[in-house]
C-alpha positions in Angstrom: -29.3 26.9 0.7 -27.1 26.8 -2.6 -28.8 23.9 -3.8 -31.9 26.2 -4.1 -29.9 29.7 -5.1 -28.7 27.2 -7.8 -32.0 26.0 -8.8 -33.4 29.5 -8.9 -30.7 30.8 -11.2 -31.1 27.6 -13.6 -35.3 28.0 -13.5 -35.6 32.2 -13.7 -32.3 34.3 -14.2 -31.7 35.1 -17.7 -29.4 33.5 -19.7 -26.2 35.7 -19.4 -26.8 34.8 -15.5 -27.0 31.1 -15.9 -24.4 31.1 -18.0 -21.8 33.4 -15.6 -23.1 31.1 -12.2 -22.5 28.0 -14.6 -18.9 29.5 -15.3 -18.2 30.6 -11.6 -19.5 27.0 -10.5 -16.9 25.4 -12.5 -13.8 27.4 -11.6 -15.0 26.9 -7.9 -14.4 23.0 -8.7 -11.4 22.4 -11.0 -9.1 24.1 -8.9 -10.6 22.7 -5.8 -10.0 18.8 -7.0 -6.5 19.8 -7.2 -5.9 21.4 -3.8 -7.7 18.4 -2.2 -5.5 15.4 -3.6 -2.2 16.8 -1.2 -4.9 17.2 1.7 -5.5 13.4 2.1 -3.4 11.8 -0.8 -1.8 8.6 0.3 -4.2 8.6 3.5 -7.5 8.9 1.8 -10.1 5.4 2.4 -10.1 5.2 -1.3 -6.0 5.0 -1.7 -6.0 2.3 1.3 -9.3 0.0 -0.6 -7.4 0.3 -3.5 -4.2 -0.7 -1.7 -5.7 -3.6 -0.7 -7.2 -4.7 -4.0 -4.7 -4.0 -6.3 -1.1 -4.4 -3.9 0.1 -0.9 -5.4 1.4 1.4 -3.2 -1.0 4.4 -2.1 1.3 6.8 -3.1 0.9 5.6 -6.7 -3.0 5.9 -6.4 -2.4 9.6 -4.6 -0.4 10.7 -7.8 -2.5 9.5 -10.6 -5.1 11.2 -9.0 -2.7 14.6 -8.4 -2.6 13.9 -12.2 -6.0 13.3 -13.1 -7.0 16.5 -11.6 -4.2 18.5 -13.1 -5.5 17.1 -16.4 -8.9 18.5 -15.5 -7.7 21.9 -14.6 -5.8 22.5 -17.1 -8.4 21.1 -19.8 -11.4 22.3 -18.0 -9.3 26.3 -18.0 -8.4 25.8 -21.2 -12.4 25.3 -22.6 -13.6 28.4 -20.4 -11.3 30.5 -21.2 
């Protein structure tokens, strides 16, 4: 159902509405890649395949990505404000 609310907005709201979902959309994700990295972290699949390739901890993985995503917010907030 938002996949088509989305595609409705993008094909036949005026611009000022496109541009305010476009702006809503994005604050709904940067803050949301944040709050998910101390949710799963060190027990996400993707820390323990990279474990396993790589011999670094999980914990390392689970930080860069705390970091990444802190990057992103903070960039990403930074452009739409």
């Amino acid at each position: 159902m938002t996949d088509l609310a989305v595609y409705l907005v993008a094909c036949y709201a005026p611009l000022g509405a496109q541009i305010a979902v476009a702006y809503g959309i994005a604050w709904f994700l940067l803050p949301s890649g944040v709050g998910v990295v101390p949710q799963r972290g060190r027990d996400a699949i993707d820390a323990i395949a990279l474990r396993e390739l790589t011999r670094l901890p999980r914990g390392l993985w689970a930080g860069l990505w705390l970091a990444g995503s802190t990057a992103a917010l903070a960039i990403g907030g930074g452009l739409l404000v």
